[in-house]
C-alpha positions as CSV (number, residue, x, y, z in Angstrom):
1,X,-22.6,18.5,-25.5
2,X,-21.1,20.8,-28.2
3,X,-17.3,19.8,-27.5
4,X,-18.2,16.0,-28.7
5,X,-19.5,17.6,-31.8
6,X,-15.7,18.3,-32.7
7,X,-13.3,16.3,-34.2
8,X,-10.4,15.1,-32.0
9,X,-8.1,17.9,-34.2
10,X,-10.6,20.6,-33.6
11,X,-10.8,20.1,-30.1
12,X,-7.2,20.0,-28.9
13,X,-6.7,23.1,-30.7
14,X,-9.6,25.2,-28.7
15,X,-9.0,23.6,-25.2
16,X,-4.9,24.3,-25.6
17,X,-6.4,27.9,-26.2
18,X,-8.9,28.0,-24.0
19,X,-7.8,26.2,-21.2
20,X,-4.1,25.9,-21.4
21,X,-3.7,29.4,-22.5
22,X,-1.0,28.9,-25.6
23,X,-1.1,31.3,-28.5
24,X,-1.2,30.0,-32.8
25,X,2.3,29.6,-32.2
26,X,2.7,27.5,-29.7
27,X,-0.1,25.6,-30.5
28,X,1.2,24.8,-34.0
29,X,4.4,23.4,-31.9
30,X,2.5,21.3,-29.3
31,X,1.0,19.6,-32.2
32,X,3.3,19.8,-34.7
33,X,1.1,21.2,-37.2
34,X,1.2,24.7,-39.0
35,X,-0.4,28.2,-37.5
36,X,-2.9,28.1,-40.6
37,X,-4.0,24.6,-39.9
38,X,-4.7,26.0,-36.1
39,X,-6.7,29.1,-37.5
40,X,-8.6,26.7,-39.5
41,X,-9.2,24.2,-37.1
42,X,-10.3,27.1,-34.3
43,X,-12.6,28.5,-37.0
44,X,-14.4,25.2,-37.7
45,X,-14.6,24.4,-33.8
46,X,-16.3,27.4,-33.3
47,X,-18.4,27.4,-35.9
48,X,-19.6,24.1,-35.0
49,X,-20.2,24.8,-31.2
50,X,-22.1,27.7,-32.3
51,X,-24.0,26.0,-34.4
52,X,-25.0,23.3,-31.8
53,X,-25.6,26.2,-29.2
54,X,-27.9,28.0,-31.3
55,X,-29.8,24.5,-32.5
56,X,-30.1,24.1,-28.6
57,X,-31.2,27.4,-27.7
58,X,-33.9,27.2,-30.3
59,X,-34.8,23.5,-29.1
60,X,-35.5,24.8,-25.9
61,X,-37.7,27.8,-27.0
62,X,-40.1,25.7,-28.9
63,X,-40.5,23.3,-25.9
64,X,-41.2,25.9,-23.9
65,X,-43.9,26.9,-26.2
66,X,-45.3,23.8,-25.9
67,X,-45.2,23.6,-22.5
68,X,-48.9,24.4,-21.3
């Protein structure tokens, strides 16, 4: 699952944006942290879950290649 590939920072940040809808700013408040540390946390997040998407979608292409 690419959420569990995040660190418990990284992932509060994205689901309060994805889910409960806050912007930078009150993100940074929620979690007492600054709005750069909340850019830089929602940059690595999705970095990372793009990375384990696109390891996944590749996964799945070889198998079905070898898949008679």
């Amino acid at each position: 699952m690419a959420l569990a590939s995040l660190n418990g920072g990284e992932r509060d940040v994205l689901l309060l944006l994805a889910l409960g809808e806050l912007s930078y700013d009150e993100i940074a408040q929620a979690l007492g942290i600054s709005i750069g540390t909340v850019g830089s946390r929602l940059s690595r997040a999705r970095a990372k879950i793009h990375a384990r998407i696109d390891s996944t979608l590749i996964d799945n292409a070889l198998e079905d290649k070898e898949t008679p």
